[in-house]
C-alpha positions as CSV (number, residue, x, y, z in Angstrom):
1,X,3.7,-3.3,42.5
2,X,4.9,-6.8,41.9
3,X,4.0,-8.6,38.8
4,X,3.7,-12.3,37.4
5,X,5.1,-13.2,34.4
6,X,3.9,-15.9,32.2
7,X,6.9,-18.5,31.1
8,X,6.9,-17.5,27.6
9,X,7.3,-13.5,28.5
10,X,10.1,-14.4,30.5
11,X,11.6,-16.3,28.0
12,X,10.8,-13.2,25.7
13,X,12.6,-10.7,28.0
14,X,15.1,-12.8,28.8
15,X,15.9,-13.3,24.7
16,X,15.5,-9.7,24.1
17,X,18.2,-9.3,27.5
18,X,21.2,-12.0,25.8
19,X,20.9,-9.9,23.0
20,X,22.8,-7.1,24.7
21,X,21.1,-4.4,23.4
22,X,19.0,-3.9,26.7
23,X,21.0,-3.4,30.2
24,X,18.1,-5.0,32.3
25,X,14.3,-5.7,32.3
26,X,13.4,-2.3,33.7
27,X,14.9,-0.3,30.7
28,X,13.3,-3.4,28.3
29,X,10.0,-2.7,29.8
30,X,10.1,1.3,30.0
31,X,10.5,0.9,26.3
32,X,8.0,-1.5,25.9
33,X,5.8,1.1,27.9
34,X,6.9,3.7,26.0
35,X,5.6,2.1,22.6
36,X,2.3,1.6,24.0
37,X,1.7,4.7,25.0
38,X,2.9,6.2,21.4
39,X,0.6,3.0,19.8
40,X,-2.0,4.1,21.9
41,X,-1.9,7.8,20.6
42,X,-1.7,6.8,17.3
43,X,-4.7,5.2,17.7
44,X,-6.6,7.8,18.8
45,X,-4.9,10.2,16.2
46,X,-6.3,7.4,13.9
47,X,-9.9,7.0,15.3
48,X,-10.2,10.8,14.9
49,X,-9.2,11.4,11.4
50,X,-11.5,8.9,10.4
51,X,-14.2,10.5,12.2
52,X,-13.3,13.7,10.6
53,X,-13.5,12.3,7.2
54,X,-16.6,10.3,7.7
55,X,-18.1,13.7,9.1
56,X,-17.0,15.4,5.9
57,X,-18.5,12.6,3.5
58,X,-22.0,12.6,5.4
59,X,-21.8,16.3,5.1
60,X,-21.2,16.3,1.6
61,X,-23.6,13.3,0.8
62,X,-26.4,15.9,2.5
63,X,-25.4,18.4,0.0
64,X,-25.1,16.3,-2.6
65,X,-28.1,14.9,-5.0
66,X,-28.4,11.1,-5.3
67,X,-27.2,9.9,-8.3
68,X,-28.1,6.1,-9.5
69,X,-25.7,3.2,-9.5
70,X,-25.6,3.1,-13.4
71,X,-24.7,7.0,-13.9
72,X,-22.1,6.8,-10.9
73,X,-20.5,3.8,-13.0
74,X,-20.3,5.5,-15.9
75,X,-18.8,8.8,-14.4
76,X,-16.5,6.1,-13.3
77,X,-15.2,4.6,-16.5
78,X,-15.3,7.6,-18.2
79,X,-12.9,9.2,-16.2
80,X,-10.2,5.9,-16.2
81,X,-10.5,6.7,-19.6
82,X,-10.0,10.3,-19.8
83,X,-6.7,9.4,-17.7
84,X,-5.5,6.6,-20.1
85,X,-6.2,8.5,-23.8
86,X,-4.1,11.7,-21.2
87,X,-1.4,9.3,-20.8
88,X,-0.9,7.7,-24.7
């Protein structure tokens, strides 16, 4: 597979290369690989715990009764101020 390279990402791999902390651009771009595919995983891992949880509050909405704006605000405020008289 041969590949072309925009100027700025060979200026990139070439700055990353003078830094000496890489050998060549093979090992520069098996790491940059590397991330991707951990970035890409994470991702997913992401996406599915948000699914999960968005699964739990529909699931929990169904079993729950509505309850209007005014109560929910109060429940709200009541309880910031449960925690502040707890903490004086």
């Amino acid at each position: 597979m041969s590949i072309i390279l925009t100027p700025e990402q060979e200026r990139f791999i070439q700055a990353k290369l003078q830094t000496g902390k890489y050998r060549n651009a093979q090992e520069l771009l098996e790491i940059a690989f590397r991330l991707l595919d951990e970035y890409e995983h994470a991702d997913t891992e992401w996406i599915n715990s948000v699914r999960t949880k968005i699964d739990a509050a529909i699931t929990t909405n169904e079993q729950t009764p509505p309850i209007d704006g005014k109560t929910f605000v109060n429940q709200i405020l009541e309880h910031f101020q449960q925690v502040r008289e707890a903490q004086e």
